[in-house]
TIMAR-163639 format. One line per 8 residues: for each residue x, y, z of N, C-alpha, C. Coordinates in nm, 2 decimals. Last residue first. Layout:
<nodes>
X Y Z X Y Z X Y Z ~ ...
</nodes>
This chain:
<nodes>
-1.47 0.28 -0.48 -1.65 0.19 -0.60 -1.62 0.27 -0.71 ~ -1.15 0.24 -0.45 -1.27 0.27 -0.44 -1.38 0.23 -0.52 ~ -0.82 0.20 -0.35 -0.90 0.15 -0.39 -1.03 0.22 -0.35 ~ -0.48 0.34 -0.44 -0.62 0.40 -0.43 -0.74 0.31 -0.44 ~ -0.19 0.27 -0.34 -0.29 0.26 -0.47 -0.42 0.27 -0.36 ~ 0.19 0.28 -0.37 0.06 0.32 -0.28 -0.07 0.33 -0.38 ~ 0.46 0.11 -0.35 0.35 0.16 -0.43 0.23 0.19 -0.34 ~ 0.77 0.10 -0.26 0.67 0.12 -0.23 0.56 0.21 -0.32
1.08 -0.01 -0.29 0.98 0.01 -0.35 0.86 0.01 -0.29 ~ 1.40 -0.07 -0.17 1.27 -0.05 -0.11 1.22 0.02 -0.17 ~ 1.69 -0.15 -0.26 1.58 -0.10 -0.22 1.54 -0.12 -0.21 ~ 1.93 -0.35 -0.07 1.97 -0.24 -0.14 1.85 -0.15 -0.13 ~ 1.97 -0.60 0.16 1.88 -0.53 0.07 1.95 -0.37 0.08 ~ 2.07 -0.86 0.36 2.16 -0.73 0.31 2.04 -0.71 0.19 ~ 1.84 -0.95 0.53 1.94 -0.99 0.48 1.97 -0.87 0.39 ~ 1.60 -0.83 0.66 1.67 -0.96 0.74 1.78 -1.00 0.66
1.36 -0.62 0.69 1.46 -0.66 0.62 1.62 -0.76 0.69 ~ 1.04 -0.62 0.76 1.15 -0.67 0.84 1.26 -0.71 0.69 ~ 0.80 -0.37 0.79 0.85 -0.47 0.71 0.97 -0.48 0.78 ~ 0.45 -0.21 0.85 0.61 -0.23 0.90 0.67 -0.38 0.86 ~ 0.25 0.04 0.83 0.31 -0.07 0.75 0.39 -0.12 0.83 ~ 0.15 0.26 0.96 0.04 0.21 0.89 0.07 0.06 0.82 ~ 0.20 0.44 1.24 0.24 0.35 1.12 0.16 0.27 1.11 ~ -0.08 0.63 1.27 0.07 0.60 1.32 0.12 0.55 1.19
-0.35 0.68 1.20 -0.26 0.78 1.26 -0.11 0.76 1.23 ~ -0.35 0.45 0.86 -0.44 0.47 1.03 -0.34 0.61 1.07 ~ -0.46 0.35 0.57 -0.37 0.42 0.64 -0.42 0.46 0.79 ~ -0.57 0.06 0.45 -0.57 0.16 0.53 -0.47 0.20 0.61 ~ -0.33 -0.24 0.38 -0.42 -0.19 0.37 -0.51 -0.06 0.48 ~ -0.05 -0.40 0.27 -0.08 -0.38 0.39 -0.20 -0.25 0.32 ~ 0.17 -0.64 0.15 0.05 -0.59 0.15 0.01 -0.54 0.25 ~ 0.55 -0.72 0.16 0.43 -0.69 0.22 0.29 -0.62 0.14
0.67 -0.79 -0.04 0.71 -0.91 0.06 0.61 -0.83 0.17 ~ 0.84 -0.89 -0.40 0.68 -0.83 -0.34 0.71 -0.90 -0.18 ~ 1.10 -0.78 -0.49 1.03 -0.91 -0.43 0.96 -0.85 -0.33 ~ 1.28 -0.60 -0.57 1.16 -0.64 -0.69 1.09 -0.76 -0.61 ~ 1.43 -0.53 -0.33 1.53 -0.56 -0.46 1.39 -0.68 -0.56 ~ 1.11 -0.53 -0.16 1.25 -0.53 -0.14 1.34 -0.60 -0.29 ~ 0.81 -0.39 -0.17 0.88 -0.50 -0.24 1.04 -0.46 -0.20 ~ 0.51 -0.32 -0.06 0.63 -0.31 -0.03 0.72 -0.41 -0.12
0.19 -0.13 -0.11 0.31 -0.34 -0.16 0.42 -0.25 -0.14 ~ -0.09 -0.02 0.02 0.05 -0.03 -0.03 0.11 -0.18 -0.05 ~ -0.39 0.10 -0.07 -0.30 -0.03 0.00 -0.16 -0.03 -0.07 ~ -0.68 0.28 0.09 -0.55 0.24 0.04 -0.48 0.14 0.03 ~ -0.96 0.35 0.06 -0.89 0.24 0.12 -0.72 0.25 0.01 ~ -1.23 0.54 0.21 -1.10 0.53 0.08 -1.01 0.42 0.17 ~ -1.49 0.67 0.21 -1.44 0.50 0.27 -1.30 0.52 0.19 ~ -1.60 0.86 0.05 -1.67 0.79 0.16 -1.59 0.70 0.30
-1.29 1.10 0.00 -1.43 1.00 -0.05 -1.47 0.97 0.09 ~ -1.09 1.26 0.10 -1.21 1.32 0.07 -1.35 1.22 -0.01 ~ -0.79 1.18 0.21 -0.98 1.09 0.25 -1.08 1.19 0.24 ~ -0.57 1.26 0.14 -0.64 1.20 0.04 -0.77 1.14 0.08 ~ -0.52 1.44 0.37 -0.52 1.47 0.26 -0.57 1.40 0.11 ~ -0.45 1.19 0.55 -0.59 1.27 0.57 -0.64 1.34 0.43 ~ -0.17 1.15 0.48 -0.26 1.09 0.44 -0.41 1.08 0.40 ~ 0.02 1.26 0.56 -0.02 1.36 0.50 -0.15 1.32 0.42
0.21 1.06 0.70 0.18 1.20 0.73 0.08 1.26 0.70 ~ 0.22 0.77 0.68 0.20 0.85 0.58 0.15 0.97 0.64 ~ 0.53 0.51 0.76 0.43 0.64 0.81 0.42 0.74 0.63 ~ 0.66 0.22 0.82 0.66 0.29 0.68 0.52 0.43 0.76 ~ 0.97 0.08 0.98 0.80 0.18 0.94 0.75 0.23 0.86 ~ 1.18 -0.19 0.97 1.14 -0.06 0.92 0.93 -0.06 0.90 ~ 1.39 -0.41 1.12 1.21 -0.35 1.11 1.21 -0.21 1.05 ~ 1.69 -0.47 0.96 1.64 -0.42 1.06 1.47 -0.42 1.00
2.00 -0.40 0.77 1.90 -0.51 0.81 1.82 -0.43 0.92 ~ 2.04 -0.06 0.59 2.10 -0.19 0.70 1.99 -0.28 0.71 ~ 1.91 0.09 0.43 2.10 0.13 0.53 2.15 0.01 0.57 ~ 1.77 0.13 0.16 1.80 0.09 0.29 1.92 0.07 0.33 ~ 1.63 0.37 -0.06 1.74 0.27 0.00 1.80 0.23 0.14 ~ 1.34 0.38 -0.17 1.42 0.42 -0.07 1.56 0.34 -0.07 ~ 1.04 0.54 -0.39 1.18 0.41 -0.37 1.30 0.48 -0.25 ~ 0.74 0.53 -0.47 0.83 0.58 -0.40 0.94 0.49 -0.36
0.43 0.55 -0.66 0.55 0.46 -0.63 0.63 0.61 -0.56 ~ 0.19 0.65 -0.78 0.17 0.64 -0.70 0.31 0.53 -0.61 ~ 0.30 0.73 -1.09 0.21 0.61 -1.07 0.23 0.53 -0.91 ~ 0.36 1.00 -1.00 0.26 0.96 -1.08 0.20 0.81 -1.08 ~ 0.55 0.92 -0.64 0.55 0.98 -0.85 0.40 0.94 -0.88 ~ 0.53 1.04 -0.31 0.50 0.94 -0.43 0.50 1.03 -0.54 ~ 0.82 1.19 -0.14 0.65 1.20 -0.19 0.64 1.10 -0.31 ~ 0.99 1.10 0.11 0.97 1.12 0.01 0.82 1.12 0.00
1.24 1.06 0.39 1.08 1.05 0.32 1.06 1.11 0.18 ~ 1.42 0.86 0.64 1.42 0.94 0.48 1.26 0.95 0.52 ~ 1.41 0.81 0.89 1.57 0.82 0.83 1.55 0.88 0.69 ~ 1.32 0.80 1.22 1.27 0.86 1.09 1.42 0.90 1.01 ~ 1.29 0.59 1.51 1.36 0.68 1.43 1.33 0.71 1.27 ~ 1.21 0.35 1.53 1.18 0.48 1.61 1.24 0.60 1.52 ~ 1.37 0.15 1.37 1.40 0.15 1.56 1.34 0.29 1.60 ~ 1.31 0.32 1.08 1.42 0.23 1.17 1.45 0.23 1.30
1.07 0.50 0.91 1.19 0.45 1.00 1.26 0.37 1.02 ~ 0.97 0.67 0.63 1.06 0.57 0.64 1.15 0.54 0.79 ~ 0.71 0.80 0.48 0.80 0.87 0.57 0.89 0.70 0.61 ~ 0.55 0.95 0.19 0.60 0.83 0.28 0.69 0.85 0.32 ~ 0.27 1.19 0.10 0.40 1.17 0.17 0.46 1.07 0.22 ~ 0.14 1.12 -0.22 0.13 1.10 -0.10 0.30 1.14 -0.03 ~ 0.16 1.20 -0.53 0.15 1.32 -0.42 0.15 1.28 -0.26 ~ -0.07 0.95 -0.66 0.03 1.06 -0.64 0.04 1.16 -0.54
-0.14 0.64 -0.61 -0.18 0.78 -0.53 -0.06 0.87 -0.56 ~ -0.36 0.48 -0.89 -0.25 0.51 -0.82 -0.20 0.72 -0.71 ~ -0.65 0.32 -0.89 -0.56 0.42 -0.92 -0.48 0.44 -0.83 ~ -0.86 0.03 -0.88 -0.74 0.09 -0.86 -0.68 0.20 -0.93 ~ -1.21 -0.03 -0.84 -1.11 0.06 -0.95 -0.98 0.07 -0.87 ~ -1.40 -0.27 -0.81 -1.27 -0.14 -0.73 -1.22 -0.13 -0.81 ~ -1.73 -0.37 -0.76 -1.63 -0.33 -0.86 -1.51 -0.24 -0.80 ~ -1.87 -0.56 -0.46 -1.86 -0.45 -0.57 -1.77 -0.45 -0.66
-2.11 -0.85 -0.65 -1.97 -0.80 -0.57 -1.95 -0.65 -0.64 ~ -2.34 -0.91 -0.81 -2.37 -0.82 -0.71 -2.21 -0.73 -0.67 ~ -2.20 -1.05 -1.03 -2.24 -0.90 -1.06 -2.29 -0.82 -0.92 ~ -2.13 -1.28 -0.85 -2.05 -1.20 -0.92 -2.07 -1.08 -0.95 ~ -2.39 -1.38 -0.76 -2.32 -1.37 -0.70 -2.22 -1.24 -0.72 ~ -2.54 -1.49 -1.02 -2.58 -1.30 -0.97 -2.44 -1.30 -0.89 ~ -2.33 -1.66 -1.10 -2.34 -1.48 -1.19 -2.36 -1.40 -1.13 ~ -2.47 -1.83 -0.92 -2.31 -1.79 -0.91 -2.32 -1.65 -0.99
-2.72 -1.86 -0.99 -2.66 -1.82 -0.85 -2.54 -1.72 -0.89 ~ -2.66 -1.98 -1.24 -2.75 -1.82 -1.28 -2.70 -1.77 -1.13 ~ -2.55 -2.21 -1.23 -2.50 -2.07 -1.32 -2.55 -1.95 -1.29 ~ -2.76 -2.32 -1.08 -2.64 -2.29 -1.01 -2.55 -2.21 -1.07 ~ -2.95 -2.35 -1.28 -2.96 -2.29 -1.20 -2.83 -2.28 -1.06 ~ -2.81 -2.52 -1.50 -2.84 -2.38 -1.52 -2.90 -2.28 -1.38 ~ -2.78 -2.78 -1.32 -2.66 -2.69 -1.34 -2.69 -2.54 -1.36 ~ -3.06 -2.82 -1.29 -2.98 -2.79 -1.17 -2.86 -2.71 -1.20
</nodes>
């Protein structure tokens, strides 16, 4: 019974797909506050972009130029937001609009955003 609950669970495993993560260079991340667009920048090599924040508030995170990376089947992106190195959003596929939005609620300096490439 065990060896056949080993052998389930394996196939289980080898069926699931495999995702490679790489990182998205070159993406455009655009940065609001209340509607309003306050910085943007293009991602570095290992698919990161850093901002500094003005003030407490909901911030947008918008990818403009996003389309530009959906030459695969299905491309899934996912960004981590992390404020002063504290991972504090996941958020997955880019859509039209805003694709992220994070609440800074106590005096924060930056805002790190990695954008990463998941596919088969």
């Amino acid at each position: 019974m065990k060896r056949l609950l080993s052998a389930a669970i394996a196939a289980c495993i080898s069926a699931a797909p495999s995702f490679a993560e790489e990182p998205v260079a070159g993406m455009t991340i655009s940065l609001a506050i209340d509607g309003e667009q306050i910085a943007s920048s293009t991602t570095d090599q290992s698919g990161t972009v850093k901002f500094e924040l003005p003030r407490e508030g909901v911030y947008e995170l918008f990818a403009p130029n996003w389309r530009d990376f959906t030459d695969s089947y299905r491309p899934r992106f996912q960004s981590e937001v992390y404020l002063d190195d504290e991972l504090v959003l996941t958020s997955c596929l880019c859509q039209e609009g805003a694709y992220a939005s994070f609440g800074a609620y106590r005096e924060v300096r930056n805002a790190t955003i990695r954008i990463q490439f998941y596919g088969e």
